[in-house]
N, C-alpha and C positions, 0 to 999 in steps of 0.2 A: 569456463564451465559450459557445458554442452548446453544445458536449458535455456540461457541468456544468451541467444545468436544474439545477431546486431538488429536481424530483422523482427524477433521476437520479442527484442529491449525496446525500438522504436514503438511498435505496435503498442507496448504495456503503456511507455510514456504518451503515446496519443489517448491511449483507452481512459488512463487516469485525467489526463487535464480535458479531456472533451466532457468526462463523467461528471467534473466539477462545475460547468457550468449548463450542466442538465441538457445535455446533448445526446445522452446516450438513453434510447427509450428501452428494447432489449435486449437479453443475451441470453444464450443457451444454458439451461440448469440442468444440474447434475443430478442425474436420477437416483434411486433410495439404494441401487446395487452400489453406487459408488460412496464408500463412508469417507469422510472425511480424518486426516489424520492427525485433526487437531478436536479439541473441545476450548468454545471462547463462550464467554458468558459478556450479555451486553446490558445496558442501564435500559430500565424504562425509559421510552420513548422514542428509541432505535430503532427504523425498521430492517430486518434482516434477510438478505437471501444468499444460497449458496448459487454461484458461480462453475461451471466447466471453463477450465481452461486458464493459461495466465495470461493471458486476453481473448478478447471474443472474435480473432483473428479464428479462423479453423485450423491451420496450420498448428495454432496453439492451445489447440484444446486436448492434446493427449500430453502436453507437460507438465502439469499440476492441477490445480484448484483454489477459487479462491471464497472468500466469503465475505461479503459485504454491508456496510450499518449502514445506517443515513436517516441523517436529525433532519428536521427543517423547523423553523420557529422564525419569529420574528426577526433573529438577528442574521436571517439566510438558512445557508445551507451547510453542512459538514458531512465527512463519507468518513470513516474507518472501515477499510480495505484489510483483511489478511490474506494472504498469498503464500502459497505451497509449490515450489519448484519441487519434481520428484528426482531425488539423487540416487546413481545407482551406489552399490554396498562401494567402490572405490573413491568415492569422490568428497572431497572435502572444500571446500570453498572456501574463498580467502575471504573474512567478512570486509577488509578494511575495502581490500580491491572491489569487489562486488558493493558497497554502498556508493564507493566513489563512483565507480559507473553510473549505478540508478540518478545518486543525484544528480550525475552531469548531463544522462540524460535528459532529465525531469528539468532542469533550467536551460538545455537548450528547446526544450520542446514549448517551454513556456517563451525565450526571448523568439522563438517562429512567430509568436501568437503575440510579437509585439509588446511583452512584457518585460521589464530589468528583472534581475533575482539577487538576493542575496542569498550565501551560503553558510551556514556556522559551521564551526569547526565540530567534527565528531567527537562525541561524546558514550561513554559506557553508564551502560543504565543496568542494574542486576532485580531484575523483575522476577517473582515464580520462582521456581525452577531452573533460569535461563539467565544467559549474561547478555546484552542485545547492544549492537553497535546502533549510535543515531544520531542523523544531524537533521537539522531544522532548514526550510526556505521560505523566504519572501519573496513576494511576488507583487511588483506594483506599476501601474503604467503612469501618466502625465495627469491624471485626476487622484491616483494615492494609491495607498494598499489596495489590492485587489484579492489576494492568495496569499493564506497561509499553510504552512502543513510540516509535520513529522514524519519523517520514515525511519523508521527501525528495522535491523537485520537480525537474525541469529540463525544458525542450523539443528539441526535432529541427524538422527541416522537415513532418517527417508525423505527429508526435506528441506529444503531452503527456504528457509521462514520470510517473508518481507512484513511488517506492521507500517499502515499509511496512515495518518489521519490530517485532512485536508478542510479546507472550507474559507467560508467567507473571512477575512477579519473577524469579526463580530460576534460569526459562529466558532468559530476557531475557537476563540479566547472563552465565549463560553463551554462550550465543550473538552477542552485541552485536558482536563485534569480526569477523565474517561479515559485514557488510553493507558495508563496506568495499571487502575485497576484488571482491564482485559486484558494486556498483560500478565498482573500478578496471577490470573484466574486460569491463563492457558495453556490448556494441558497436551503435547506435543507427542504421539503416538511414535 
């Protein structure tokens, strides 16, 4: 699929695990001409911004959009990430291929960073409106868990959906059962 070069997959998987340990101060937001072509509703206490780009790569800011939560409490930190690849009217994505990717991405870019990962087997989750492929990782170095997180796939006619939700252990677990309901709530133009 033309939006997921190799360079624009790297880029996402740096953008997300550097995001997760509060590396990333800003990125470029998308101004009020640009609607987004999703509606997600988030829980109290999420702060929310919308994102240009599907990373903050320049290269990668006329590919989509994304838009991003982030809890922080005592038990850490946690991001729910949505992401919008924009497909043109011929293109259809193969959800299984295109998750496998992200995730193999996403744990080699975590074992750079000196972390093991585990990977679960994908799973079908029928949220909404929408059927969403998704597998789970751990992420832990020689003192324990370090990362946890979800990514879920599906498509639209104009986009290539990714749903992420990442964070500490601690935050993870308590927040895990949010992703769900954003899900069930998201409406996909």
């Amino acid at each position: 699929m033309r939006k997921f070069t190799e360079h624009a997959h790297a880029c996402w998987v740096v953008a997300v695990a550097l995001s997760l340990f509060g590396l990333i101060a800003t990125v470029g937001y998308v101004g009020a001409a640009d609607p987004l072509p999703f509606q997600a509703r988030f829980a109290p206490g999420w702060s929310v911004e919308v994102l240009g780009g599907l990373s903050s790569a320049a290269q990668d800011q006329a590919g989509g959009v994304r838009q991003r939560a982030q809890w922080k409490g005592l038990d850490g930190m946690a991001i729910l990430e949505l992401s919008c690849a924009w497909l043109s009217a011929d293109e259809h994505p193969d959800l299984v291929a295109q998750l496998t990717k992200i995730s193999g991405g996403l744990a080699d870019g975590y074992s750079k960073l000196g972390l093991a990962v585990q990977t679960s087997a994908s799973r079908t989750l029928s949220r909404g409106d929408r059927t969403w492929l998704a597998v789970d990782l751990r992420a832990s170095d020689g003192n324990g868990p370090r990362l946890a997180q979800t990514v879920a796939v599906t498509s639209s006619t104009r986009c290539f959906m990714t749903a992420t939700l990442s964070g500490t252990p601690q935050a993870f677990k308590a927040q895990a059962s949010e992703l769900e309901p954003v899900l069930d709530h998201l409406r996909l133009d």
